[in-house]
LOBA-910982 format. One record per atom (N, C-alpha, C): residue in three letters; chain; atom name; z, x, y. Coordinates in Angstrom, 3 decimals, decimal comma, padded with zeros to 6 digits, always signed. Example, Ala and Ser with C-alpha at 12.3 -4.5 7.8 and 13.67 -1.06 7.14 Angstrom:
<kedren=ALA | zase=A | donu=N | c3=+007,800 | c1=+013,190 | c2=-005,690>
<kedren=ALA | zase=A | donu=CA | c3=+007,800 | c1=+012,300 | c2=-004,500>
<kedren=ALA | zase=A | donu=C | c3=+007,800 | c1=+013,200 | c2=-003,300>
<kedren=SER | zase=A | donu=N | c3=+007,080 | c1=+012,850 | c2=-002,250>
<kedren=SER | zase=A | donu=CA | c3=+007,140 | c1=+013,670 | c2=-001,060>
<kedren=SER | zase=A | donu=C | c3=+007,870 | c1=+012,900 | c2=+000,030>
***
This chain:
<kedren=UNK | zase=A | donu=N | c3=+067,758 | c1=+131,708 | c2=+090,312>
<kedren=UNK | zase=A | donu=CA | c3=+067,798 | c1=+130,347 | c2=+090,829>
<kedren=UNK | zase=A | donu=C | c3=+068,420 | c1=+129,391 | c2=+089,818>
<kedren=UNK | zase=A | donu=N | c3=+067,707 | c1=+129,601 | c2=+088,776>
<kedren=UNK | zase=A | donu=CA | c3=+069,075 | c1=+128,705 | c2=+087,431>
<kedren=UNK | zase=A | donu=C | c3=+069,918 | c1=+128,832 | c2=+087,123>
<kedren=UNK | zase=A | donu=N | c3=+070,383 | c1=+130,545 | c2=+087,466>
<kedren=UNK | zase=A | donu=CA | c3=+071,769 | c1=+130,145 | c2=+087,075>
<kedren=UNK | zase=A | donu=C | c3=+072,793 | c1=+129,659 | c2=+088,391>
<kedren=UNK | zase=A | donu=N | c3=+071,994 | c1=+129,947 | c2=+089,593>
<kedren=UNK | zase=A | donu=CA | c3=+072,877 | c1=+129,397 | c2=+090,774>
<kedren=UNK | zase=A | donu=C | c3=+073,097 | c1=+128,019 | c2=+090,517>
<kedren=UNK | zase=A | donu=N | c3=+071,898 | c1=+127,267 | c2=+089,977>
<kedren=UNK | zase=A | donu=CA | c3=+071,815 | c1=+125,964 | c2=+089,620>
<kedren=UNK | zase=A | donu=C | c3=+073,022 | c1=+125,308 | c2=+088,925>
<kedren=UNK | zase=A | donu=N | c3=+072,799 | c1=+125,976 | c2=+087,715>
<kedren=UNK | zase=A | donu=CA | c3=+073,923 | c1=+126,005 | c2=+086,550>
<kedren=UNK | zase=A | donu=C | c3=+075,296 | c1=+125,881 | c2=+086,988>
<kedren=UNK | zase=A | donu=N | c3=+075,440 | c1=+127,182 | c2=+088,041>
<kedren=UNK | zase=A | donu=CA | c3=+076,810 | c1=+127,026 | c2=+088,359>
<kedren=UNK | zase=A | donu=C | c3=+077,362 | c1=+126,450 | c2=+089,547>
<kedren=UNK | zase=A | donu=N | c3=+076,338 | c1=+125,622 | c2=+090,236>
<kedren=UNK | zase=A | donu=CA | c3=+076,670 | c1=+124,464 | c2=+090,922>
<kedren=UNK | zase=A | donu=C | c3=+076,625 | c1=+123,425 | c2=+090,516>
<kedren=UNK | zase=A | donu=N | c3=+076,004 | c1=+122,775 | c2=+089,481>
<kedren=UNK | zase=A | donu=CA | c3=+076,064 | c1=+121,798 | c2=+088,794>
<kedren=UNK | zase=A | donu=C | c3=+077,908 | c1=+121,840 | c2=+088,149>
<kedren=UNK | zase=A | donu=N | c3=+078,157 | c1=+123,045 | c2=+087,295>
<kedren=UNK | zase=A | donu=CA | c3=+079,176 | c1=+123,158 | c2=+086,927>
<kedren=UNK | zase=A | donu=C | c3=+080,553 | c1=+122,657 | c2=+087,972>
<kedren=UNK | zase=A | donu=N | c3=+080,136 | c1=+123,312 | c2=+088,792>
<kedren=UNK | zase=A | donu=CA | c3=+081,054 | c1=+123,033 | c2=+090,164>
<kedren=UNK | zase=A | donu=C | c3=+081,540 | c1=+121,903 | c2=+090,550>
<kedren=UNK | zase=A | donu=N | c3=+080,379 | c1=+121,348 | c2=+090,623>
<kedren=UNK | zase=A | donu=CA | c3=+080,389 | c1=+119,383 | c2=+090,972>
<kedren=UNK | zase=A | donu=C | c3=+081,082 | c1=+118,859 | c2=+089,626>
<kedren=UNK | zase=A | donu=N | c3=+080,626 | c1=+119,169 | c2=+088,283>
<kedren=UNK | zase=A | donu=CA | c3=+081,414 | c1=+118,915 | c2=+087,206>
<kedren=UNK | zase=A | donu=C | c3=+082,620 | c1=+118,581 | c2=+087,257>
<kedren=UNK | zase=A | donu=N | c3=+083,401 | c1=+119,946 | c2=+087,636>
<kedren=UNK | zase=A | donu=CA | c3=+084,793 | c1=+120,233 | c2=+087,388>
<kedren=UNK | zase=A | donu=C | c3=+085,288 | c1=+119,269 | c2=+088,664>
<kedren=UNK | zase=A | donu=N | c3=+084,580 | c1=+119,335 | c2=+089,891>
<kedren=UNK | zase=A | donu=CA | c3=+085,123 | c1=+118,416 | c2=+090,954>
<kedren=UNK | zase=A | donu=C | c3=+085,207 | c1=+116,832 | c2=+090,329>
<kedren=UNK | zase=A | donu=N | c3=+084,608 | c1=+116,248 | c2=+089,844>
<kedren=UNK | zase=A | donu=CA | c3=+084,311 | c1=+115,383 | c2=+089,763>
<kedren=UNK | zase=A | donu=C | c3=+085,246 | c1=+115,071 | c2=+088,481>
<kedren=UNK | zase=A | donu=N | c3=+085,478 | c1=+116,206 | c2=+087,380>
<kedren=UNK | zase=A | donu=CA | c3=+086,798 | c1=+115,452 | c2=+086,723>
<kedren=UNK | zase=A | donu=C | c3=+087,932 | c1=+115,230 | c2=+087,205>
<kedren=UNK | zase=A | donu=N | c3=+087,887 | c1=+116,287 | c2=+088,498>
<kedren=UNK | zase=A | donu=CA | c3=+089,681 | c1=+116,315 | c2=+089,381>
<kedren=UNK | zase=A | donu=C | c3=+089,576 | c1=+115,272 | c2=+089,880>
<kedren=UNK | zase=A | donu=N | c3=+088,120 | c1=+114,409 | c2=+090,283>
<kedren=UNK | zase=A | donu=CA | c3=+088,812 | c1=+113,342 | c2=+090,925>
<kedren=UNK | zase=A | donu=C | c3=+088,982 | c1=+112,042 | c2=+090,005>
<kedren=UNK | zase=A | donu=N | c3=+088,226 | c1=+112,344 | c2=+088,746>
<kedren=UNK | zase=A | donu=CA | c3=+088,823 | c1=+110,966 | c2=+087,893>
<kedren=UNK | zase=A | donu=C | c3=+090,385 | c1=+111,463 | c2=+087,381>
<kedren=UNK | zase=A | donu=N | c3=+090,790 | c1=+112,449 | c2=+087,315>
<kedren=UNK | zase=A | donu=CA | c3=+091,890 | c1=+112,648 | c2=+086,971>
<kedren=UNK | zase=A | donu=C | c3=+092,861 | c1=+111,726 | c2=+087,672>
<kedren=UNK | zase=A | donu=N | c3=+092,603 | c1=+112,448 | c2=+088,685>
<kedren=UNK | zase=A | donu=CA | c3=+093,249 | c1=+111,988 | c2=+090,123>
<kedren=UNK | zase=A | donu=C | c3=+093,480 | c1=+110,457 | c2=+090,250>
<kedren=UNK | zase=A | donu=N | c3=+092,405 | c1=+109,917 | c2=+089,951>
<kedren=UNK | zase=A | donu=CA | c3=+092,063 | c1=+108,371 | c2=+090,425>
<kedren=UNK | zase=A | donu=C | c3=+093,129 | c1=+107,824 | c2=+088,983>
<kedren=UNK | zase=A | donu=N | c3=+092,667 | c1=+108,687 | c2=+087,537>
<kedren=UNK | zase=A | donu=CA | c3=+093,917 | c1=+107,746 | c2=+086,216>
<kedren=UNK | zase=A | donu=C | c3=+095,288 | c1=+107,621 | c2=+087,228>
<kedren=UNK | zase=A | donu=N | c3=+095,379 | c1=+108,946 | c2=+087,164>
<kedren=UNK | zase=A | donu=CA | c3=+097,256 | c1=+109,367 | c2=+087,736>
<kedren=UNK | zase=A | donu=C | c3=+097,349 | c1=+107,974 | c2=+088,447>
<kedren=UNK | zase=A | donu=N | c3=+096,971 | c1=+108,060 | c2=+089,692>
<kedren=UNK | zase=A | donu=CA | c3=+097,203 | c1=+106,692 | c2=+090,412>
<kedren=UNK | zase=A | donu=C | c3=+097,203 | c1=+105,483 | c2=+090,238>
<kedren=UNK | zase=A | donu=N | c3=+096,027 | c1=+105,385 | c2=+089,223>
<kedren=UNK | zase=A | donu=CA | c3=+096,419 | c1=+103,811 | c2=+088,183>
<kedren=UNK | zase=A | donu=C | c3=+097,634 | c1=+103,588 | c2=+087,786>
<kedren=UNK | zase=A | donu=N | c3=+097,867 | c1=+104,651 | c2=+086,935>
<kedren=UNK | zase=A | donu=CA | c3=+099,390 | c1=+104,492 | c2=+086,510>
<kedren=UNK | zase=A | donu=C | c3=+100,581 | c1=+104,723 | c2=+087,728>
<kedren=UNK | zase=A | donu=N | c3=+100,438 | c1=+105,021 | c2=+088,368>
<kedren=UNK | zase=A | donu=CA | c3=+101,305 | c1=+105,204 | c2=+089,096>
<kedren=UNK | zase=A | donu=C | c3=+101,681 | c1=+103,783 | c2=+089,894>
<kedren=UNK | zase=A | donu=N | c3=+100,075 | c1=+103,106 | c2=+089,754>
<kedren=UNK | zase=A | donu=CA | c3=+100,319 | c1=+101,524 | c2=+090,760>
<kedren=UNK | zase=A | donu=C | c3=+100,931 | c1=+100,885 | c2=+089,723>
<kedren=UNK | zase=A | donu=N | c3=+100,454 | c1=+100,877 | c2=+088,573>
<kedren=UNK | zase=A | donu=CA | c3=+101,170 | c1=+099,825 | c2=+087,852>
<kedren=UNK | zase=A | donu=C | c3=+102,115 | c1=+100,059 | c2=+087,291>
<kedren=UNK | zase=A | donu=N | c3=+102,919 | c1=+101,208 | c2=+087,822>
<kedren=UNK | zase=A | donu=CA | c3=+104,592 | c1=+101,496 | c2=+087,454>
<kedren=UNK | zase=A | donu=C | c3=+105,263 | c1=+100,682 | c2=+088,622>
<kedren=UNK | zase=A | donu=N | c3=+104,737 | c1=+101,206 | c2=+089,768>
<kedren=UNK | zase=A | donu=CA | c3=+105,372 | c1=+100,789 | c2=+091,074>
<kedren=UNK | zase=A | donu=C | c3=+104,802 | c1=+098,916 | c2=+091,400>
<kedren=UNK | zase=A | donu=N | c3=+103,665 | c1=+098,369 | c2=+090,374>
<kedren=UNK | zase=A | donu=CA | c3=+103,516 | c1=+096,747 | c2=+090,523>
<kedren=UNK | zase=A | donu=C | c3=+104,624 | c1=+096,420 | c2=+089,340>
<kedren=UNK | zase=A | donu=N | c3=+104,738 | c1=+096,646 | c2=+088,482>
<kedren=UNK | zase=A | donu=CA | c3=+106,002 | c1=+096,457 | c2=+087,306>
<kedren=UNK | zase=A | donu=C | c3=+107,542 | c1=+096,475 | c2=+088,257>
<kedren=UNK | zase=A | donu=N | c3=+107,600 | c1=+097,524 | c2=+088,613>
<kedren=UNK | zase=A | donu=CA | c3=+109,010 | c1=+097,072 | c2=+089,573>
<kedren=UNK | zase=A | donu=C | c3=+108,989 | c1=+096,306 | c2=+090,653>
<kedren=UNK | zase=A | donu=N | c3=+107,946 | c1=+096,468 | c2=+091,336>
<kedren=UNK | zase=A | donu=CA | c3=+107,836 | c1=+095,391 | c2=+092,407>
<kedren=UNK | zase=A | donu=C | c3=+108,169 | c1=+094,003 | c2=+091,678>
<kedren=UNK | zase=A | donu=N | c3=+107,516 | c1=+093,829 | c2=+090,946>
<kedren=UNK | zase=A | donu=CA | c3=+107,423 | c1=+092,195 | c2=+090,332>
<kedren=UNK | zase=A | donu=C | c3=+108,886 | c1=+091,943 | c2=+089,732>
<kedren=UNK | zase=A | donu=N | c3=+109,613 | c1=+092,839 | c2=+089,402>
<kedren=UNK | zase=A | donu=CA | c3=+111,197 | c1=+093,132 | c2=+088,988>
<kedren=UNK | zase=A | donu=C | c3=+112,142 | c1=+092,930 | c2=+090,435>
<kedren=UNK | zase=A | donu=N | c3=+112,000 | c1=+092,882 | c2=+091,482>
<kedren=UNK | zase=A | donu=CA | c3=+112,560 | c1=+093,297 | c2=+092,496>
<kedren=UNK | zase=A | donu=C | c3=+112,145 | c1=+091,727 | c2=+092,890>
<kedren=UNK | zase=A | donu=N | c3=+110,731 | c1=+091,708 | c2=+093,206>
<kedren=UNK | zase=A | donu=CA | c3=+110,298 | c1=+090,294 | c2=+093,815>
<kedren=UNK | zase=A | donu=C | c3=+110,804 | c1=+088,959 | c2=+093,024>
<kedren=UNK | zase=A | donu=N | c3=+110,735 | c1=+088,985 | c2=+091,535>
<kedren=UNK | zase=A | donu=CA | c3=+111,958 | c1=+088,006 | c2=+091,086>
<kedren=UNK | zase=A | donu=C | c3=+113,298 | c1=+087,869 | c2=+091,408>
<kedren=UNK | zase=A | donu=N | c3=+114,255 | c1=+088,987 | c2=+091,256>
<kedren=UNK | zase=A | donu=CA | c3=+115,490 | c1=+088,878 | c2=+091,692>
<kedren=UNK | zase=A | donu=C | c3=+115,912 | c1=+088,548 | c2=+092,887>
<kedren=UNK | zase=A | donu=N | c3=+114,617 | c1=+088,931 | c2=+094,354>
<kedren=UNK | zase=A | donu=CA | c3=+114,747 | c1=+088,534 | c2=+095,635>
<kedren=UNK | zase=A | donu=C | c3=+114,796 | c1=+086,894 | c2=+095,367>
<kedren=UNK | zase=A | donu=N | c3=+113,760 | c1=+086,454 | c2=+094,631>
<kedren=UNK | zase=A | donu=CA | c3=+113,552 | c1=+084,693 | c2=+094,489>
<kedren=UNK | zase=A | donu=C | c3=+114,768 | c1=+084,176 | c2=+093,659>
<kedren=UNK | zase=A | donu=N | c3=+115,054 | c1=+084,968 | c2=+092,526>
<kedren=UNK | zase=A | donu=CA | c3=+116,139 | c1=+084,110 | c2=+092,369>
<kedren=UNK | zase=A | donu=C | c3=+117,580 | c1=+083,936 | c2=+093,392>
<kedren=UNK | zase=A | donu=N | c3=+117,745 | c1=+084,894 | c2=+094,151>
<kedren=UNK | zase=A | donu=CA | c3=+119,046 | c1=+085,338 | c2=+095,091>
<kedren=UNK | zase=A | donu=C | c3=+118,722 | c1=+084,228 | c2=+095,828>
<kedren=UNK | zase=A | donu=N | c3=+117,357 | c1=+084,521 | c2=+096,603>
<kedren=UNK | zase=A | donu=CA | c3=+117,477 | c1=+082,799 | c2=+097,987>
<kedren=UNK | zase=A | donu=C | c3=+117,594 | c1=+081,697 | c2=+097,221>
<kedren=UNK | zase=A | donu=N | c3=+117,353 | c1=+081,700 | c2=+096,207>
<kedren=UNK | zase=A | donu=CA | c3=+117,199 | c1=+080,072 | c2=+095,583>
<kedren=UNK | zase=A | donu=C | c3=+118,695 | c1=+080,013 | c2=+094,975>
<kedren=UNK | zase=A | donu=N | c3=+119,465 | c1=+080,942 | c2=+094,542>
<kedren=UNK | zase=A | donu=CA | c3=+121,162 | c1=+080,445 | c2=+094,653>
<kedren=UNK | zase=A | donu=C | c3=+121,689 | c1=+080,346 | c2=+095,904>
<kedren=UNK | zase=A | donu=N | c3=+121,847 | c1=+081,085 | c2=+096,904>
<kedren=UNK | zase=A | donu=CA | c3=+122,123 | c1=+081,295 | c2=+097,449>
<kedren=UNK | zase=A | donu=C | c3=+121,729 | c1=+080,123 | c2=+098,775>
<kedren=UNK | zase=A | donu=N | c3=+120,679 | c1=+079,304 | c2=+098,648>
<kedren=UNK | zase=A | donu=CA | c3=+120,166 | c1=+078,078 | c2=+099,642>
<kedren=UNK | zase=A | donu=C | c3=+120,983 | c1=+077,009 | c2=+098,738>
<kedren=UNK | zase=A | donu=N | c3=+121,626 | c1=+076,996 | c2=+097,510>
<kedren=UNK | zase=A | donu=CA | c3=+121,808 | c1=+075,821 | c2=+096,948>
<kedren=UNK | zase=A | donu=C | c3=+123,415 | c1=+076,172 | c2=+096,943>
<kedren=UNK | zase=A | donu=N | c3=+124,103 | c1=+077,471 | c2=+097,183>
<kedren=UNK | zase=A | donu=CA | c3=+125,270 | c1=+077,294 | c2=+097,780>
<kedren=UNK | zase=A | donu=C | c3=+125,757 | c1=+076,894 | c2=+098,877>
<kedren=UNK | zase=A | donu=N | c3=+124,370 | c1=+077,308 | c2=+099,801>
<kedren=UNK | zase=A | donu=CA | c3=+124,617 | c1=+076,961 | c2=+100,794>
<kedren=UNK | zase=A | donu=C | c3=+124,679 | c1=+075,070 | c2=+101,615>
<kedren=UNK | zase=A | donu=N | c3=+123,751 | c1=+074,755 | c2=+100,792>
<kedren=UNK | zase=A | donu=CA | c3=+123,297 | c1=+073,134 | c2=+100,906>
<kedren=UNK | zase=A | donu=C | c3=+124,842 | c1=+072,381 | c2=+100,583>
<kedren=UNK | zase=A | donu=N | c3=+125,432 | c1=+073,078 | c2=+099,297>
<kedren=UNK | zase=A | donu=CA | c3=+126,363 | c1=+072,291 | c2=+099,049>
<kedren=UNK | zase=A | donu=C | c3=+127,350 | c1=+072,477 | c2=+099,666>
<kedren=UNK | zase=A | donu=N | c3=+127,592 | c1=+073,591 | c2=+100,538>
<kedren=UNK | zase=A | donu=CA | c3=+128,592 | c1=+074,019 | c2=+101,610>
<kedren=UNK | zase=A | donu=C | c3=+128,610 | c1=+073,055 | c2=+102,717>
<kedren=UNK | zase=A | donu=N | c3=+127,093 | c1=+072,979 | c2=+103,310>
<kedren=UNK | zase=A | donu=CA | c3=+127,082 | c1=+072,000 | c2=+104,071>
<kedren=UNK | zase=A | donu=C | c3=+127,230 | c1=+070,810 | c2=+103,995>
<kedren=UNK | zase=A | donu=N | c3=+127,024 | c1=+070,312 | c2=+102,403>
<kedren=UNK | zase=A | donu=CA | c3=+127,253 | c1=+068,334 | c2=+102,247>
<kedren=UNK | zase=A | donu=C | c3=+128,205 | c1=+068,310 | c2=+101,951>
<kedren=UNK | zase=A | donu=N | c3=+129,751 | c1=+069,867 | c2=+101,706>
<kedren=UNK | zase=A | donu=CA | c3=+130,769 | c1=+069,165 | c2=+101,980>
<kedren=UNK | zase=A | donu=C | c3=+131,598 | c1=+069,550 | c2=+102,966>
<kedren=UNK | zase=A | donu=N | c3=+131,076 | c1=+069,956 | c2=+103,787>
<kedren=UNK | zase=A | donu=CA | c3=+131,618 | c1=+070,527 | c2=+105,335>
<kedren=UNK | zase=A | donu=C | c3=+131,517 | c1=+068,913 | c2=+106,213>
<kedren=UNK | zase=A | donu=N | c3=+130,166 | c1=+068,322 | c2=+106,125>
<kedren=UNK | zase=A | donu=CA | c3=+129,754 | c1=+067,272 | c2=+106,511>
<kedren=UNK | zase=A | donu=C | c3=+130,633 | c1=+065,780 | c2=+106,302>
<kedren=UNK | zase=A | donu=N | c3=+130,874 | c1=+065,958 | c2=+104,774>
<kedren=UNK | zase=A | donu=CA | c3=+131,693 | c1=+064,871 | c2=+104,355>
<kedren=UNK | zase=A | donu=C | c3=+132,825 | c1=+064,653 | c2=+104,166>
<kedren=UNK | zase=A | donu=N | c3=+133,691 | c1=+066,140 | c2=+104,680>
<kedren=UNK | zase=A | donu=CA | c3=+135,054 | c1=+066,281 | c2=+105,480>
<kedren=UNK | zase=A | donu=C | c3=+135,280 | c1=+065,899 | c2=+106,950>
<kedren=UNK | zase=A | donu=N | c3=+133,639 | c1=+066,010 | c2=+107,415>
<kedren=UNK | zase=A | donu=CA | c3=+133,911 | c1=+065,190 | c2=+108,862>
<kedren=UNK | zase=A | donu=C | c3=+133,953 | c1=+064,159 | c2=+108,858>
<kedren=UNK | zase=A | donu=N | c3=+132,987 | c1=+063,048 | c2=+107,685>
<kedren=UNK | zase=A | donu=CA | c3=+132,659 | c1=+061,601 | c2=+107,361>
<kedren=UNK | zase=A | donu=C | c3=+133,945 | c1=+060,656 | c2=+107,492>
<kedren=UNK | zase=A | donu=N | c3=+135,211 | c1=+061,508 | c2=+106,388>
<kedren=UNK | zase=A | donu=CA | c3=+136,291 | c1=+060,501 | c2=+106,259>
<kedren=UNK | zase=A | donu=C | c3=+137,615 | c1=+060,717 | c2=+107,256>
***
């Protein structure tokens, strides 16, 4: 009976490091994939924000070729 004990206890052991293993890996893995996200999500913000202020000025002088 103890050693069945033993080697179910053991059992749950070893399970139970695969899943902290498991769970590090994925830490790192989010905060590789939040590091580029946040790399990606800047360059998206900077693109609309040139890209609305080319556009603005396209329009105030599209506008003020109709004016005169």
């Amino acid at each position: 009976m103890s050693e069945q004990i033993a080697r179910e206890l053991g059992e749950i052991s070893a399970t139970l490091k695969s899943i902290q293993k498991t769970q590090n890996d994925q830490t790192v893995s989010l905060k590789s994939m939040d590091a580029r996200m946040r790399n990606v999500e800047t360059k998206g913000a900077v693109t609309g924000a040139v890209t609305g202020g080319v556009m603005a000025i396209a329009i105030a002088l599209i506008k003020d070729t109709f004016k005169t």
